[in-house]
Backbone as a chain_set.jsonl record, in Angstrom:
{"seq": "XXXXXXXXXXXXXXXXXXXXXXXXXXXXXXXXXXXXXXXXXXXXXXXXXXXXXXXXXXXXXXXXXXXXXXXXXXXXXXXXXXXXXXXXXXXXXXXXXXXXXXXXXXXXXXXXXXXXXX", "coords": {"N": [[-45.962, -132.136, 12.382], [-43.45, -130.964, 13.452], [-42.933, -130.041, 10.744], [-44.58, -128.155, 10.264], [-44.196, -126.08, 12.383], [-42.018, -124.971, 11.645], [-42.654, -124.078, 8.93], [-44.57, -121.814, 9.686], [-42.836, -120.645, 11.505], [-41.417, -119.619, 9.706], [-42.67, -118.259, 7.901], [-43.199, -116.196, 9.51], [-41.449, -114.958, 9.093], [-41.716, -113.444, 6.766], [-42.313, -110.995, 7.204], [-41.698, -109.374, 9.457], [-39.718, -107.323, 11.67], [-36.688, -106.246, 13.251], [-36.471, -105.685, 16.799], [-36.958, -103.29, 18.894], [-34.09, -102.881, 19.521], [-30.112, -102.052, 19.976], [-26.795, -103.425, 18.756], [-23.905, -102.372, 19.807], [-24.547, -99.526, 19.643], [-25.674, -99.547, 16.726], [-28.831, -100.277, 15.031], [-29.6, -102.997, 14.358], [-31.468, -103.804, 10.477], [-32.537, -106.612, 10.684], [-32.685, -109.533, 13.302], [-31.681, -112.489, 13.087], [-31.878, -115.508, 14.654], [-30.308, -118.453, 13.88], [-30.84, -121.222, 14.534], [-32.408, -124.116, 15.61], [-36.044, -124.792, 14.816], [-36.863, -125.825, 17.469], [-35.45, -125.196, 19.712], [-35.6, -122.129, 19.111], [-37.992, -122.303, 20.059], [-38.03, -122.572, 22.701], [-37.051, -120.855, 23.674], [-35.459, -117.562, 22.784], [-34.216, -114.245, 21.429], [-35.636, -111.283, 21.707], [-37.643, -110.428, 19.274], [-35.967, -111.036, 17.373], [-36.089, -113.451, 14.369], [-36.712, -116.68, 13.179], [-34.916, -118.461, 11.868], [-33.596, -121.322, 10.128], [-29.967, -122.441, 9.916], [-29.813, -123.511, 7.715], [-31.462, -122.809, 6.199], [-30.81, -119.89, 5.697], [-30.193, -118.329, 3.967], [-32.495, -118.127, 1.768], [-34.33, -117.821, 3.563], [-33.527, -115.058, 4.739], [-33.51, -113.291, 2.16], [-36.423, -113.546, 2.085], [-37.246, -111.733, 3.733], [-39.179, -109.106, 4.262], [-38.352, -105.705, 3.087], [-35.842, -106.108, 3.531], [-32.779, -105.901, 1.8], [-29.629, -106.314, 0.048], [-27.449, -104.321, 1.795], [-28.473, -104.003, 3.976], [-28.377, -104.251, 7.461], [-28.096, -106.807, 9.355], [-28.226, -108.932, 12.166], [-27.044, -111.928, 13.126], [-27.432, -114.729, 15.077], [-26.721, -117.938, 17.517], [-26.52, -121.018, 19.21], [-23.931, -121.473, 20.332], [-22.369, -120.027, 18.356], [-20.718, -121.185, 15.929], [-22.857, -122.256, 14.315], [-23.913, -119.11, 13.716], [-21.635, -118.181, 12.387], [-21.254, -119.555, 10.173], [-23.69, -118.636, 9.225], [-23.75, -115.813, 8.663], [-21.441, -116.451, 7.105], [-22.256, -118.031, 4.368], [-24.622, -115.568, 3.907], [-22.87, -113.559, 3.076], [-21.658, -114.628, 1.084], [-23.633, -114.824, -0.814], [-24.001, -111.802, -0.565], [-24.663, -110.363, 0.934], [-23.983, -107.373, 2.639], [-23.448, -106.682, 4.887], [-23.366, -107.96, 7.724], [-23.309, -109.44, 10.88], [-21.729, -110.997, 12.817], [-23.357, -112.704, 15.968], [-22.75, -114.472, 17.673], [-22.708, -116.362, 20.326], [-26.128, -116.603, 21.527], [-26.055, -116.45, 24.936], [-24.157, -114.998, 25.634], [-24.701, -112.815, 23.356], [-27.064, -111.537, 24.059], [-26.877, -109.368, 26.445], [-25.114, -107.62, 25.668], [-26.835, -106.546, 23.996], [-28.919, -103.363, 23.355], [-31.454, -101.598, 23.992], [-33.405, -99.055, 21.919], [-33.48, -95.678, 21.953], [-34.649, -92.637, 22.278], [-32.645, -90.707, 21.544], [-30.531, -93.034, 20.489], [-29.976, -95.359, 17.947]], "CA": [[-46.002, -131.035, 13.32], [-42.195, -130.199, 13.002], [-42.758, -128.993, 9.395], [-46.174, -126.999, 10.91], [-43.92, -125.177, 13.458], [-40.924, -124.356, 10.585], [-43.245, -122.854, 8.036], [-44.914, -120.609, 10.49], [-41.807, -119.501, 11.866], [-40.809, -118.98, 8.214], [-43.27, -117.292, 7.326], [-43.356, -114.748, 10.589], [-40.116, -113.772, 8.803], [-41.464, -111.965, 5.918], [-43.405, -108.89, 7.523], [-41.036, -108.951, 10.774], [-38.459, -106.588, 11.614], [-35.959, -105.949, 14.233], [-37.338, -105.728, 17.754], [-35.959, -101.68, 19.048], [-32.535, -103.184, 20.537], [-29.076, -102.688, 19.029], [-26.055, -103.663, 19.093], [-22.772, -101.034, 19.975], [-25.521, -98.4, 18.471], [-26.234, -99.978, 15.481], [-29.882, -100.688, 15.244], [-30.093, -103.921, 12.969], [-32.623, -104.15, 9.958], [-33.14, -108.119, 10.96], [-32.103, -110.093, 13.945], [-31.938, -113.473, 13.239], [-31.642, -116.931, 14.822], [-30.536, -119.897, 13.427], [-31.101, -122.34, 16.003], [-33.939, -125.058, 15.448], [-37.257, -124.521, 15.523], [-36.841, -126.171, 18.719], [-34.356, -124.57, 20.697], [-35.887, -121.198, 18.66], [-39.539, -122.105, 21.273], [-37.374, -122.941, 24.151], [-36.389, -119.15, 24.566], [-34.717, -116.39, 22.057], [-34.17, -112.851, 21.77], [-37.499, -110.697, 21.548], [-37.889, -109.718, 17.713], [-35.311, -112.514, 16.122], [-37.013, -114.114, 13.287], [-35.949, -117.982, 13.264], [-34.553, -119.166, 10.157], [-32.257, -122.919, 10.688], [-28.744, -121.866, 9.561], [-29.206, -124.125, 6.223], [-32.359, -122.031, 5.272], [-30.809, -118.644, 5.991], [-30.033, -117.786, 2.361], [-33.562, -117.959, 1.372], [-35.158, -116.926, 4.252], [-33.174, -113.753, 4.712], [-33.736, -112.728, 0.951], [-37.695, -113.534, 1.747], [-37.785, -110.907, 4.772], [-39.449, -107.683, 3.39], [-38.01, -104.519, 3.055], [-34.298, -106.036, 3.357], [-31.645, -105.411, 0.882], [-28.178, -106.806, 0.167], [-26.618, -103.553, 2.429], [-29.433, -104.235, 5.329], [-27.549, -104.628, 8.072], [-28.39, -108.435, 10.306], [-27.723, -110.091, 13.039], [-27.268, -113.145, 13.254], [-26.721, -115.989, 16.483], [-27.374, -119.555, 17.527], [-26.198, -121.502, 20.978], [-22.658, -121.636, 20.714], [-21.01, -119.085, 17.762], [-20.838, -121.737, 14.933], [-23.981, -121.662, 13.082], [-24.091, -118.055, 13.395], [-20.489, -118.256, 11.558], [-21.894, -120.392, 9.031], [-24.64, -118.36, 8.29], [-22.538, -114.882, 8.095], [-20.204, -116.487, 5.354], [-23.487, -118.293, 3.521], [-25.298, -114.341, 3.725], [-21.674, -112.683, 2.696], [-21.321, -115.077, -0.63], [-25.093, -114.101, -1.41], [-23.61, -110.445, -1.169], [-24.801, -109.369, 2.09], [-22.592, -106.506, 3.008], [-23.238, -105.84, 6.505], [-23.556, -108.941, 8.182], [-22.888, -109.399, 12.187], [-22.058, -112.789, 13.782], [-23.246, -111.851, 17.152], [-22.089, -115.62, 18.461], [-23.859, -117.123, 21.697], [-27.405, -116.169, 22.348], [-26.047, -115.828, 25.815], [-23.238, -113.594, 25.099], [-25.044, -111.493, 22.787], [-28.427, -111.15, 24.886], [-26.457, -108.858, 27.624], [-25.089, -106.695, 24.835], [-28.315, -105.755, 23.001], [-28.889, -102.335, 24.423], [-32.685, -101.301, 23.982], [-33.211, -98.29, 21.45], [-34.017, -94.588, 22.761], [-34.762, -91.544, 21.17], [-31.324, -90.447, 21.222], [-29.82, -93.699, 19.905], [-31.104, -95.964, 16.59]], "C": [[-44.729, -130.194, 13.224], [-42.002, -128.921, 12.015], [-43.653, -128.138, 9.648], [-45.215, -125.692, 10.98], [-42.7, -124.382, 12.106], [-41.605, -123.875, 9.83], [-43.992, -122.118, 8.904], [-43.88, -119.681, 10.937], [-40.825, -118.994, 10.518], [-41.412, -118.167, 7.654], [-43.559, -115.842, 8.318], [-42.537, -113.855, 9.735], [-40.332, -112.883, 7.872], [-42.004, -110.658, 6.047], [-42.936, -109.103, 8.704], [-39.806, -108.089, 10.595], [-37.74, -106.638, 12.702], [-37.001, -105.47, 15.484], [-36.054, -103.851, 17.915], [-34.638, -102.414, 19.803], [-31.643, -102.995, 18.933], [-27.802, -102.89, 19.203], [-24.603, -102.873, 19.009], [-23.09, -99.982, 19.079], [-25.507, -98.563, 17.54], [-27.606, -100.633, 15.991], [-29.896, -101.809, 13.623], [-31.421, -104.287, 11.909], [-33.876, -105.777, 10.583], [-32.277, -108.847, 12.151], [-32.618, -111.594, 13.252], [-31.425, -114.928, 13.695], [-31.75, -118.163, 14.371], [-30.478, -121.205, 13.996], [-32.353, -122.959, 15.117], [-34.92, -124.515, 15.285], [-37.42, -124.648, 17.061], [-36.714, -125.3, 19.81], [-35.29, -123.155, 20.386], [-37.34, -121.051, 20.309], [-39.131, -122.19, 22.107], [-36.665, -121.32, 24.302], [-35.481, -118.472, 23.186], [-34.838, -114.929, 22.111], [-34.94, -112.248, 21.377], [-36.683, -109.566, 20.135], [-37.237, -110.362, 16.618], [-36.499, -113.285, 15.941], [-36.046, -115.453, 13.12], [-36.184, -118.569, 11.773], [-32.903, -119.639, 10.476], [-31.155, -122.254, 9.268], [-28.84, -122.601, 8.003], [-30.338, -123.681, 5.34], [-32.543, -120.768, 5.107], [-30.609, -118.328, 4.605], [-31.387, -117.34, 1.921], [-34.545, -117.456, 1.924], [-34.774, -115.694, 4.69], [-33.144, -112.809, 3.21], [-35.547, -112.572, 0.888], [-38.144, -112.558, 2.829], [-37.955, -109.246, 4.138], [-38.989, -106.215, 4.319], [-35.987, -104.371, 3.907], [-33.611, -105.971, 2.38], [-30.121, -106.327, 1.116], [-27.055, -105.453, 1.308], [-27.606, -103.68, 3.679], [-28.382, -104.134, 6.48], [-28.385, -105.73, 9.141], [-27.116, -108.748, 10.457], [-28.179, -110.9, 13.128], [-26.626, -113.906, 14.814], [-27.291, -116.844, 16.325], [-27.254, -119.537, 18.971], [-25.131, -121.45, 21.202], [-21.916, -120.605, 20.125], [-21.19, -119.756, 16.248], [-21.484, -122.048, 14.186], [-24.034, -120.529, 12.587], [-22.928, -117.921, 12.349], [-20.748, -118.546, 10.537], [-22.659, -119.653, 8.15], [-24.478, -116.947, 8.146], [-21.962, -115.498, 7.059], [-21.293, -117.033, 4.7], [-23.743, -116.596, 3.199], [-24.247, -113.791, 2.599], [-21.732, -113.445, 1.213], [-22.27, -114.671, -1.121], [-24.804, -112.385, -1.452], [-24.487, -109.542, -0.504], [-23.821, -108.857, 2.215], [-22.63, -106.204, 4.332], [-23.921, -106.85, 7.242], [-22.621, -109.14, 9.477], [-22.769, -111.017, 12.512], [-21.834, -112.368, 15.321], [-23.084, -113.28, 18.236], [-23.384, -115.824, 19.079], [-24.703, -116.718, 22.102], [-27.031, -115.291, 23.531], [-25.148, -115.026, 26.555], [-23.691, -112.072, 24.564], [-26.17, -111.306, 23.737], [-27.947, -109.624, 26.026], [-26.062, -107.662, 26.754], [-25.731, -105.874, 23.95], [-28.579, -104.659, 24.232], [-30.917, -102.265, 23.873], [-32.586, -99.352, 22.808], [-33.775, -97.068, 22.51], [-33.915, -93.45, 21.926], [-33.572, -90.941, 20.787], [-30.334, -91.611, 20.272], [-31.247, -94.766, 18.731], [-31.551, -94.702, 16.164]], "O": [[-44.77, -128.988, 12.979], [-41.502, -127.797, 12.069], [-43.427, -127.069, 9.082], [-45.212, -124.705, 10.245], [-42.793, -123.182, 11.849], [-41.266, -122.691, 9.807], [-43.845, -121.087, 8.248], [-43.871, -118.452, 10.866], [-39.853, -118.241, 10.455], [-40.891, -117.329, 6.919], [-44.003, -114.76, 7.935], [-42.644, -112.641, 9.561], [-39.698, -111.834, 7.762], [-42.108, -109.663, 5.33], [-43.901, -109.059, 9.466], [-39.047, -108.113, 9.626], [-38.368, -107.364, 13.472], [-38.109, -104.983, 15.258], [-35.011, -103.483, 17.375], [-34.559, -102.146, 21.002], [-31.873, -103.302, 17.763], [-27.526, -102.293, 20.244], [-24.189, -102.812, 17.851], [-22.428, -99.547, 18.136], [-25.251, -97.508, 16.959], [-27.68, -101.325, 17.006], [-30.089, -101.558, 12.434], [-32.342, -104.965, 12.365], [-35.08, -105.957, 10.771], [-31.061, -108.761, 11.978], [-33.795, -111.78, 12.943], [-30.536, -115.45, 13.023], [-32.749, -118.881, 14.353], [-29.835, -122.14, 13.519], [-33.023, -122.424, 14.234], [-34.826, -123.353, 15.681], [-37.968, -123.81, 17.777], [-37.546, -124.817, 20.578], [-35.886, -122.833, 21.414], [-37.516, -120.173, 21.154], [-39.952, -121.79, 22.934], [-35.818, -120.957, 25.119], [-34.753, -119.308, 22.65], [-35.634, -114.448, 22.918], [-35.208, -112.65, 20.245], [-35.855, -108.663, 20.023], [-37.566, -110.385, 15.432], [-37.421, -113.653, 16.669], [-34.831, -115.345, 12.957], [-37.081, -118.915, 11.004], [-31.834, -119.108, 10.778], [-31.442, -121.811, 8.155], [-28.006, -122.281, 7.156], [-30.402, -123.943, 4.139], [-33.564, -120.228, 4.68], [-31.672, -117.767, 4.337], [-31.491, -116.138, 1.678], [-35.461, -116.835, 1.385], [-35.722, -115.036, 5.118], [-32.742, -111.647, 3.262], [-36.1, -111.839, 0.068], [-39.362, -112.447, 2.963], [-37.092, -108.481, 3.709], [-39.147, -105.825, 5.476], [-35.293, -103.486, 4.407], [-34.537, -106.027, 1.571], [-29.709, -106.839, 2.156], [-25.894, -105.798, 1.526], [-27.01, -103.155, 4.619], [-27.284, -103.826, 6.017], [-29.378, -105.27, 9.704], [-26.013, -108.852, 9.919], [-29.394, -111.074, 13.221], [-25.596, -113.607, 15.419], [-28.165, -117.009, 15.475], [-27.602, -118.668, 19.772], [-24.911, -121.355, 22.41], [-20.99, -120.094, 20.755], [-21.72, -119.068, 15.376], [-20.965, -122.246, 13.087], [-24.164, -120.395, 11.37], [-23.336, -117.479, 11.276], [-20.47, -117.707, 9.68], [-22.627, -119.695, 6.92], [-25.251, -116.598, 7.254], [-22.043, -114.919, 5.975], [-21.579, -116.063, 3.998], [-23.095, -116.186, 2.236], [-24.605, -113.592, 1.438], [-21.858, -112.729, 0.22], [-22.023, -113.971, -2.103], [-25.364, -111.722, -2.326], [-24.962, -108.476, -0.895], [-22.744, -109.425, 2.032], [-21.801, -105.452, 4.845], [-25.122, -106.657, 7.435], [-21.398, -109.058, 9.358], [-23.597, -111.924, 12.428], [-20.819, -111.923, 15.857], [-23.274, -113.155, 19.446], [-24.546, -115.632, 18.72], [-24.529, -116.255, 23.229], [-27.28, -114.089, 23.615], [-25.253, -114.525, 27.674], [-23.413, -110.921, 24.899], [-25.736, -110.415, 24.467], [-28.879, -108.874, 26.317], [-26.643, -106.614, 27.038], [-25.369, -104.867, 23.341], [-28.524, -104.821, 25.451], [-31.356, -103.281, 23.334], [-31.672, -98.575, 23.084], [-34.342, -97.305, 23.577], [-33.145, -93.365, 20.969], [-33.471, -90.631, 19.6], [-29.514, -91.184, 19.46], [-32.473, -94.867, 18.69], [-32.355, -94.613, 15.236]]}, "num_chains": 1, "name": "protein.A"}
């Protein structure tokens, strides 16, 4: 069942995009959370695509119509996955890579897009 729930939410990721929120007017190509599957069903931020911090390499190269200059965010629960999986992205030769830390840090800072901004 575990592995069920992880390839579904692996596979949401390749025809998902950013939900309209962004962060200090940047509208990010990909939000994503690397939290569990678990934690991922127990509540996250509406339009993050869940991919576990040790399968972000592969699952952020399998999300369509991103690029090495994309610009993603990334978070977890605490700061330190998201860290993790910023410097993983960055050696793969992401260039515009956010570590937007604590779910419930960043959640308050996602602004909502509007025709004027994004």
């Amino acid at each position: 069942m575990k592995m069920l729930l992880s390839v579904l939410l692996f596979c949401s990721a390749l025809c998902a995009q950013a939900a309209g929120l962004s962060l200090d007017g940047v509208k990010p190509a990909a939000i994503v959370d690397v939290r569990t599957p678990e934690e991922f069903a127990a509540g996250h931020i509406e339009g993050a695509l869940n991919i576990p911090v040790e399968r972000v390499g592969e699952g952020v190269s399998a999300i369509k119509g991103l690029n090495k200059e994309s610009s993603i965010l990334v978070y977890c629960r605490s700061g330190r996955r998201s860290a993790a999986a910023k410097a993983t992205l960055e050696q793969l030769g992401y260039t515009h890579v956010v570590d937007g830390g604590a779910m419930q840090t960043l959640a308050p800072r996602l602004k909502p897009c509007t025709a004027k901004s994004c």
